[in-house]
C-alpha positions in Angstrom: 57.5 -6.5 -57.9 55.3 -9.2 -58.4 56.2 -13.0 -58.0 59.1 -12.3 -55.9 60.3 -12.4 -52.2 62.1 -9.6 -50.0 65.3 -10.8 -48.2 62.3 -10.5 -44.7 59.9 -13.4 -46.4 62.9 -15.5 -47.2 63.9 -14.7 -43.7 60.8 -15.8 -42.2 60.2 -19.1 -44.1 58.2 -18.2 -47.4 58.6 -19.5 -50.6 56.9 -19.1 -54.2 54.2 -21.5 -55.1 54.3 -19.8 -58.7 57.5 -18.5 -60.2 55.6 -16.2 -62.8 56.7 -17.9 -65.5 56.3 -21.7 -65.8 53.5 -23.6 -64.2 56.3 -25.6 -62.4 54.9 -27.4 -59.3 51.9 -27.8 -60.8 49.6 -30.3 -62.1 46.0 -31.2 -63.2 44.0 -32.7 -61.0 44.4 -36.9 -60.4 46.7 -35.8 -63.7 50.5 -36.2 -64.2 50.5 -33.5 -66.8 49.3 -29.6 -66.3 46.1 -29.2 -68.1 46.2 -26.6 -71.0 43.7 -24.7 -70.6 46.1 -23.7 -67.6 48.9 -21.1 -69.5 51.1 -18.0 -67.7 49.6 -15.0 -69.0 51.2 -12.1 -68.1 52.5 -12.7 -65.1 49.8 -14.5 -64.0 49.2 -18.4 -63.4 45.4 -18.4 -65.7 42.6 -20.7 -66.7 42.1 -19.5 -70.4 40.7 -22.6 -72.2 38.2 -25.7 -70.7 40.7 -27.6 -68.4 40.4 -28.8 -65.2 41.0 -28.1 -61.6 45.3 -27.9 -60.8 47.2 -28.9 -57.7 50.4 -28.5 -56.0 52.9 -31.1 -56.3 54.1 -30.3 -52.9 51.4 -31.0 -49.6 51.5 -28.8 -46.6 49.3 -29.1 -43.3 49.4 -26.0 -41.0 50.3 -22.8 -43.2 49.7 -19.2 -44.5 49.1 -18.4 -48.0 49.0 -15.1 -49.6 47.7 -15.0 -53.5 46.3 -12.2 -55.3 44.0 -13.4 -58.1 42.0 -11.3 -60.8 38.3 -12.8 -62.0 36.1 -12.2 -65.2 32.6 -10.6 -64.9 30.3 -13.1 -63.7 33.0 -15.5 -63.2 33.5 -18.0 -60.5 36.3 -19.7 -58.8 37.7 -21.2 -55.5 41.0 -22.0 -53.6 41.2 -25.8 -52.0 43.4 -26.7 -49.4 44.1 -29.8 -48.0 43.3 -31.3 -51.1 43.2 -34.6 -51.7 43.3 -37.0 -54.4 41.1 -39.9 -53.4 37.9 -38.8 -54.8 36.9 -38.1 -58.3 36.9 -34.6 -57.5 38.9 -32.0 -55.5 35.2 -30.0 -53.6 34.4 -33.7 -52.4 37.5 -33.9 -50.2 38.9 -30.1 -49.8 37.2 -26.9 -48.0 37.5 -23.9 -50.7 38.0 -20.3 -49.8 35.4 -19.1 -52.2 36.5 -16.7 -55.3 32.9 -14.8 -57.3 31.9 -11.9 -58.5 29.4 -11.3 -56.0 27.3 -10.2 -58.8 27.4 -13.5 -60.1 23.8 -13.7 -62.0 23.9 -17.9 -63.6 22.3 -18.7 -60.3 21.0 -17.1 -57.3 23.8 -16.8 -54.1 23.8 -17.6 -50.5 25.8 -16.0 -48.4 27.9 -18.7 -47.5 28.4 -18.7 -51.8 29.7 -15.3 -51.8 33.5 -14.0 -51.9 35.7 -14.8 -49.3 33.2 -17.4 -47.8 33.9 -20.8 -46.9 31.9 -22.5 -49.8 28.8 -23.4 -48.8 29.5 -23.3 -44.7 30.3 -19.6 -43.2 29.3 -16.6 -45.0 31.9 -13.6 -45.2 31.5 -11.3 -42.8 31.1 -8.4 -45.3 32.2 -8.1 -48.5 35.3 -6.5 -49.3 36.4 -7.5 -52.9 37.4 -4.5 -55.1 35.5 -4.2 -59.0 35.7 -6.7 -61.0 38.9 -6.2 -63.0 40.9 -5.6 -60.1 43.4 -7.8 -58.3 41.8 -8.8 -54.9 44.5 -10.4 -52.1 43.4 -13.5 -50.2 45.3 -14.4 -47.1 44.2 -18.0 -46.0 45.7 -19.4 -42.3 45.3 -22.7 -41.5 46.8 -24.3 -38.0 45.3 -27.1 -36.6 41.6 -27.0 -36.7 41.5 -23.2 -36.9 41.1 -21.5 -40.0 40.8 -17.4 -41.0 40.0 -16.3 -44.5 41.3 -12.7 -45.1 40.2 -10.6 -47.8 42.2 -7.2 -49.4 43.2 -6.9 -45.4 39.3 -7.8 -43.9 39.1 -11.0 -41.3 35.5 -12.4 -43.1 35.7 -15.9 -41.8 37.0 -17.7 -39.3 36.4 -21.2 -38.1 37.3 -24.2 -36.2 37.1 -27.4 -38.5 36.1 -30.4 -36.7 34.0 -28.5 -34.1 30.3 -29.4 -33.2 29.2 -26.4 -35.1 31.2 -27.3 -38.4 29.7 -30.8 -38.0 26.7 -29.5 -37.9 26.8 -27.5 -40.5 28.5 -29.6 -43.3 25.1 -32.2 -41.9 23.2 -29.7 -43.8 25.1 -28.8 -46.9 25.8 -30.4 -49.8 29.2 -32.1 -48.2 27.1 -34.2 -46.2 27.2 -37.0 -48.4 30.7 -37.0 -48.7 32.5 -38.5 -45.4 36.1 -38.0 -46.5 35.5 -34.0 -46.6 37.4 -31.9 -45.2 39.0 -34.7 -43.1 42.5 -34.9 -44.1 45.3 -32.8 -42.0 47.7 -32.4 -44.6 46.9 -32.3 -48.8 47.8 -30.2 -51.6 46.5 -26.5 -52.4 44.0 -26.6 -55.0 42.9 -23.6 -57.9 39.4 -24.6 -59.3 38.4 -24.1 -62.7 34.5 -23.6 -62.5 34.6 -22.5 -66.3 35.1 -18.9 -66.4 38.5 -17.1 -66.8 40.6 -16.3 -63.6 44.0 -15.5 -62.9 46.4 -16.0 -59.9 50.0 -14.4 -59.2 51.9 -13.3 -55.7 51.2 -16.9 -54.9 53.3 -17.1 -51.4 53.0 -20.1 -48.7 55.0 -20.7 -45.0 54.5 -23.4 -43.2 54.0 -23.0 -39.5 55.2 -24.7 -36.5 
């Protein structure tokens, strides 16, 4: 069953970030309200009007999140984490876990823009999304400085934040004129919307010790 938890998760210290059926313990972005171009669809938590990008209420530092999500053709998309609120908007202050269709044709793609990347800094390591229409299932582990991004089961990222190679790296992307990036240890989880239709459900978070 979707948006639920065996008797084992509850066990082991998950909890729902989306019930299925309200958009409780959410909120817009630097907003009080949830945007309504946000609306549960289905099942699903979905951006199906212009809005804005959402937010938890609740912050969490060192965690694991599970969400499956389902994107339109050509569409784009992103999960934040660590998100912050003191810039004017959430990619200024939050590393994303990228969500695309790889086919994506508005603009041409890096790697590092593709699927299961960490936008704009490490390129998955191949891709493994399913068709577009499908449900695809992020896993997203974040302890410390260390961070994997799994895709439908496939390790195609990891990296260490802070480390002379990620310092390098965000000196030559576009982060680099933003110092408050990625420098927070504990924020909010963030779903972006970049315009196109995108749904999210299974949305499942532990924190870790």
């Amino acid at each position: 069953m979707t948006n639920t938890l065996t008797a084992k998760e509850k066990a082991d210290g998950w909890r729902l970030l989306f019930d299925g059926r309200t958009t409780a313990g959410w909120r817009g972005f630097r907003q009080q309200q949830m945007p309504a171009g946000w609306r549960v669809v289905d099942g699903a938590l979905s951006r199906v009007a212009a809005a804005t990008d959402i937010v938890t209420n609740d912050e969490f530092g060192d965690f694991e999140l599970t969400v499956d999500w389902n994107l339109a053709s050509n569409g784009n998309s992103g999960i934040f984490y660590r998100v912050t609120e003191d810039d004017d908007v959430m990619w200024h202050t939050a590393p994303e876990y990228q969500i695309i269709d790889n086919a994506y044709n508005k603009e041409p793609l890096k790697p590092a823009q593709l699927a299961g990347a960490n936008y704009d800094l490490d390129p998955p390591s191949r891709d493994a999304t399913r068709p577009i229409g499908s449900w695809n299932a992020t896993r997203l582990v974040v302890r410390g400085p260390h961070v994997e991004h799994w895709l439908n089961g496939v390790k195609v990222v990891e990296y260490e934040l802070w480390s002379a190679g990620w310092e390098r790296r965000v000196r030559e992307s576009k982060f680099k004129d933003f110092p408050r990036y990625a420098s927070a240890r504990r924020g909010r989880i963030g779903l972006q919307d970049h315009g196109d239709r995108v749904a999210f459900r299974n949305m499942k978070i532990r924190e870790l010790k």
